[in-house]
Structure formats: structure tokens, C-alpha cells
N, C-alpha and C positions, 0 to 999 in steps of 0.2 A: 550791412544789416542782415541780423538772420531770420529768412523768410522761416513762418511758420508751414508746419505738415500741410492744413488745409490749403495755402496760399500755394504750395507747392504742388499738392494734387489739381487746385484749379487749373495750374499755369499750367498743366500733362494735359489735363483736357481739353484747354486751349491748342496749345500743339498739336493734337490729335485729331482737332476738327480741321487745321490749316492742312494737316497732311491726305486728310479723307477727300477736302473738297477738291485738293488737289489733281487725286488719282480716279475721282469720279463716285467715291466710298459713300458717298450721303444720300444714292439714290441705287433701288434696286434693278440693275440694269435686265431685268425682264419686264418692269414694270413700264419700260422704256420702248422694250424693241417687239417685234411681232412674237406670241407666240407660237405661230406655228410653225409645223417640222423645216428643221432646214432644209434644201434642194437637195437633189441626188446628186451627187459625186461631192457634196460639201460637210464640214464638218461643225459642227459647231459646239466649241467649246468652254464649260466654264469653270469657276472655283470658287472656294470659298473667299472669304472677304479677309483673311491673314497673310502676311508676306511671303510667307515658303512657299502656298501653296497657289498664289496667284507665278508663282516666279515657276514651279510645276506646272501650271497651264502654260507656262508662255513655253517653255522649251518643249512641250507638246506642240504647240501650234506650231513653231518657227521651225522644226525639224519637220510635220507634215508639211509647209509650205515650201520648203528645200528638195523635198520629195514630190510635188507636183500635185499637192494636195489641196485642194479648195479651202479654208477655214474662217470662220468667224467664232471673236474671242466673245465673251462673257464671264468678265472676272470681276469675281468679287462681290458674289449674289447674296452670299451670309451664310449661318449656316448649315447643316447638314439636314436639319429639321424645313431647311427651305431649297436648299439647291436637289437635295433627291425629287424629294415629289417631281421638278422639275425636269428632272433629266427622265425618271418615268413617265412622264406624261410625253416625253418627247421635243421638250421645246430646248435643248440640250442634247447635244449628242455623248459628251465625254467631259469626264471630272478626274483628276488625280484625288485619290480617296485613302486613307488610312486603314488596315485590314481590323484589328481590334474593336476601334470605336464605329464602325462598320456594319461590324454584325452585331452589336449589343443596340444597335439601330434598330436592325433590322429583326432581333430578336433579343428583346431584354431579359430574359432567361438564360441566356447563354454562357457559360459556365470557360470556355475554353481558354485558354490562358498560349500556349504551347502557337508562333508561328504558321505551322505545315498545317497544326490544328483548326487554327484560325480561318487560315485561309481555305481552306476545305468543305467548312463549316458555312463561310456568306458563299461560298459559289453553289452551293445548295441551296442558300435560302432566297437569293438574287430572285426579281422578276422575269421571268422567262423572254422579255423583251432585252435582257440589259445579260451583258458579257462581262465576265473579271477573266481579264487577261494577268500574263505570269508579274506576281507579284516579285518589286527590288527587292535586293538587301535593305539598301538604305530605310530605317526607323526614325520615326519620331514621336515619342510616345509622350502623353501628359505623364505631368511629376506634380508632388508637393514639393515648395522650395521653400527655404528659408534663408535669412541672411546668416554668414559667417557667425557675426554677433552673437545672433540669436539661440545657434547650432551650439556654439560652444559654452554659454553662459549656464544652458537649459543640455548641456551634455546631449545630443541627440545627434543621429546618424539615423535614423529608421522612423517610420509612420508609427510604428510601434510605440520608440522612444516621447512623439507627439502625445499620445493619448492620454497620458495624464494632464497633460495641459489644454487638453481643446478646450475646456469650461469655462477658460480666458482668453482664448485664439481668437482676433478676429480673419476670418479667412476672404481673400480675394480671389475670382477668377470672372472667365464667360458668365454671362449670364443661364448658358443652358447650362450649365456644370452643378447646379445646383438641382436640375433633375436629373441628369441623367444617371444610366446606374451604375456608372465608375466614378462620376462626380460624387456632393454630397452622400447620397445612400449608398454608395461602395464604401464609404469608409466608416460611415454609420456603422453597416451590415457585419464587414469582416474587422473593424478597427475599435467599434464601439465607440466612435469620434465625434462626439456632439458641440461643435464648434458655438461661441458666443456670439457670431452673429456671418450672417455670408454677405458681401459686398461686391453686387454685380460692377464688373469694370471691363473687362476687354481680352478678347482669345489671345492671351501670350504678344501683347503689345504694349507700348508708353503706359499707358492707364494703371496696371496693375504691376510693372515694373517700378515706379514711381510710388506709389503705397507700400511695394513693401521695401522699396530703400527709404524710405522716410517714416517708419512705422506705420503708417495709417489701419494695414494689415500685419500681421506675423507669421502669415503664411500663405501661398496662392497656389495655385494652376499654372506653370508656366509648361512650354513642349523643350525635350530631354534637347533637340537641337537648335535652343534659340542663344543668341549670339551675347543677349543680358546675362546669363547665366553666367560664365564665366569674364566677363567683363567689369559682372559687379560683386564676382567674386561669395556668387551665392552657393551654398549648398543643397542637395539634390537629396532628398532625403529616400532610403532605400523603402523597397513594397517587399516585404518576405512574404506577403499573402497572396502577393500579384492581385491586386484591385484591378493593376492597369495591364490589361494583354497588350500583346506584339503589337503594333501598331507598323507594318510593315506598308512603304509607297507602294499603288497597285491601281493602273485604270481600269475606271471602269466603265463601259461604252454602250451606245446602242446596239446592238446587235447586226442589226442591218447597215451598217458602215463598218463592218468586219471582210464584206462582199469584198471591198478592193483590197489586195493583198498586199499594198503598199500600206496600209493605215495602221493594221496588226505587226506588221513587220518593223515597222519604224519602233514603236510603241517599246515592240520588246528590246527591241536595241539600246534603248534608253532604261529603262528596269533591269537588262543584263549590267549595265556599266557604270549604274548611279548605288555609292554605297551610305553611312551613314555618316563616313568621314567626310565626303565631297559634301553634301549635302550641309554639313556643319557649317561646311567653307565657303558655300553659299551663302548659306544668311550672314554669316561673318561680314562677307565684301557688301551683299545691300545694308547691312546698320554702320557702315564704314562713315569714315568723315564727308568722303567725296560724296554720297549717294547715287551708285551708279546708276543707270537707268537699266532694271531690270532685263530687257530686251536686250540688250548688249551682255550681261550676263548670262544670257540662256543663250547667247550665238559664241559668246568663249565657254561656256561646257560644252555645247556641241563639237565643237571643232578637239577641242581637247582630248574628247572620246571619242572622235574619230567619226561622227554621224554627220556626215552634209550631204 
């Protein structure tokens, strides 16, 4: 029998809840533990609540504790409108962070598009408590995607080619995406894209991968390195106006856990040696049939790059 779209979006949210209670996802893990600073010589690290970047914390953590480094994990806090404050206030020592959607954070005016730019730009605008150490190659930048289908039927390659259709688009993504000023109003601003309706569903996970293979949506937010993409055979539609900057891997830390010269050192070791290919390859093997366990994951990159 063939389930209808709705039945199909439920059954994602269903999934989605077994997978979150699973991993600890259904509760804010600050809401949980002490806020205050962590101990001297300890680190304490956390991520946002999406799979790349919790799998970023872990090969942060697992290489400082190889190195002799005290650390306590905190993944999976949500996002960036919740784990910054966070880590300024202290109760966080370090986050694997995005350079692009970083500083349009930290400064919604911010205009730079340009990598070298980018990152030049938040380590000026950073809180004087907090350090951006050297940013990877490795990118992973939000995209509009669309399916194959839809790419070809509606002739489109470009956000550009979208704009005559947003007036019937209904668009999926995060639920912040629709403030922030690369999300909705970026594309408003430089696209003129006034979508017919936005449907909060999930950072580049099940939820909004599942609406737009079953039409629910026509088009979403998914990130340039997520493993659905080419598995379902989506199309990645190009920004000639660049809405979306660099969005380059890059920690970012307390300051005063930069003292131990083993913390900074590891860090960049792992930023010299992670590009945007590996990092593919990653989320590749966690959406795999077997579902590896993360942690295992981030002790065969280590070892692979030569970090133990």
C-alpha cells in the first residue's frame, strides 16, 4: 500500500524522536549539568545538536584526551542562538563553529562572502574572552536543494533559476533559518524569493530530508556536506550572489584554556588535516547502514591523520 506524504512525514518524526531519545537529544544537556566554569586544566566541550558537528566535538574531545587532556563533552546543546551565549558566559569551554554563519551571528550586517575574509572579520568581532584558532579547509556550507525531479522539470541550476517559482515553493528547513540573514531574508534581500510558506522541520536531518523526497516541501536548507544529498540524488542549486559565505570548520575556545600548549596544538593538528572531502566521508559512514558509533569514528580519523 502506498503511504501517503503526511503518513510519511509523521513516520520521520517518529524516527527522529527514537533517534534523539536515544542520543540524549530531547533534553538540554546544560539544563542538566552545573553551570559553572569548568576546573583548571579541564575542558569542557560542546556542539550543536546536528550529526557532523557533534562528531567535531567528539574528535576534539578524543584527541585532547589522547594528549593528556582533561575533558567533559556537552553535545548536542542546539543551536548557535543557544550554545554561544553559552560558551561566553563560560559554562563551555569549546565548540567546533562554522566561519560564515558565525559572524553574520555575531554581526548581521556583515557583508563578507570571501574565506580569509570571513575569518578575519569574526576574529575581530569575537568576545575578548573567546579565541578563534586557525580555521580548516574543510567547509560545510547551507544550500538550497531540490530534488532531481524538480531541478529538471522547472529547468533550474541556480537560486536565481528558483525565483520565479517561490510564489508556489513551499520551503523546508531549521527552524532559525527562517530568521537568520542568510536564511529566509538573504534570499528575500538578494533573490527577491518570497516563498509560499516556510516549514520549520530540522538542521539538515530525517525531517526535512523526508519532505522534500516526498514533496511535502520543494525545496530546503540542507549542509553542501550532508550524506542525503547525494544519496537521494538531490540537486544543490548554485548562489551566484553568494547569500551563503565560506562557512569554513574553525574552534572556537575559551581563551584561558589556550594556557596549556597541548590544547591549541592538538586543535590545529586536526584543522591542518581535516578537508571538505574527509569530512564528506564522514557523515557518509555515520548515515551508513551499520550506524557506527560516532566515537569510533573520530578514533579512525585520528589515527588515519596521524593525531594520537
Amino acid at each position: 500500500m502506498t503511504r501517503s506524504p503526511r503518513a510519511l512525514l509523521l513516520a520521520a518524526l517518529a524516527a527522529v524522536g527514537v533517534l534523539l531519545a536515544g542520543c540524549g537529544g530531547n533534553s538540554d544537556p546544560l539544563a542538566t549539568q552545573p553551570a559553572a566554569p569548568s576546573a583548571q586544566g579541564t575542558v569542557r566541550i560542546g556542539s550543536a545538536n546536528f550529526t557532523e558537528n557533534r562528531l567535531l566535538a567528539e574528535i576534539y574531545a578524543t584527541a585532547l584526551e589522547q594528549k593528556g587532556v582533561a575533558v567533559e563533552r556537552r553535545f548536542g546543546i542546539g543551536s548557535r542562538e543557544t550554545y554561544f551565549p553559552a560558551l561566553q558566559r563560560g559554562e563551555i569551554d569549546l565548540v567546533p563553529d562554522y566561519t560564515g554563519n558565525l559572524l553574520q551571528f555575531l554581526d548581521p550586517q556583515a557583508t563578507a562572502t570571501a574565506s580569509d575574509q570571513v575569518y578575519q572579520q569574526v576574529g575581530a568581532k569575537l568576545p575578548p574572552n573567546l579565541q578563534l584558532l586557525p580555521q580548516s579547509a574543510a567547509e560545510d556550507k547551507d544550500a538550497v536543494v531540490v530534488t532531481r525531479a524538480f531541478a529538471t522539470q522547472n529547468n533550474l541550476t541556480s537560486i536565481e533559476d528558483l525565483t520565479r517559482l517561490c510564489p508556489t515553493v513551499s520551503f523546508g528547513g531549521p527552524p532559525e533559518f527562517q530568521q537568520r540573514p542568510y536564511g529566509i531574508p538573504g534570499l528575500q534581500r538578494l533573490y527577491g524569493c518570497t516563498f509560499k510558506e516556510f516549514r520549520a522541520l530540522d538542521a539538515g536531518g530525517p525531517l526535512t530530508v523526508a519532505a522534500l523526497r516526498d514533496g511535502t516541501v520543494q525545496a530546503a536548507d540542507l549542509f553542501t556536506t550532508d550524506a542525503s544529498i547525494p544519496q537521494n540524488d538531490f540537486v544543490v542549486l548554485a548562489d551566484p550572489r553568494s547569500n551563503f559565505a565560506a562557512q569554513n570548520v574553525v574552534p572556537v575556545i575559551n581563551r584561558a584554556k589556550t594556557s596549556d600548549p597541548r590544547v591549541a596544538d592538538t586543535l590545529n593538528q586536526i584543522s591542518q588535516r581535516m578537508d571538505t572531502a574527509q569530512l564528506t566521508a564522514l557523515n557518509a559512514r555515520l548515515a551508513g547502514p551499520d550506524r557506527p558509533d560516532p566515537a569510533q569514528v573520530a578514533r579512525d580519523w585520528l589515527n588515519s591523520a596521524g593525531i594520537r
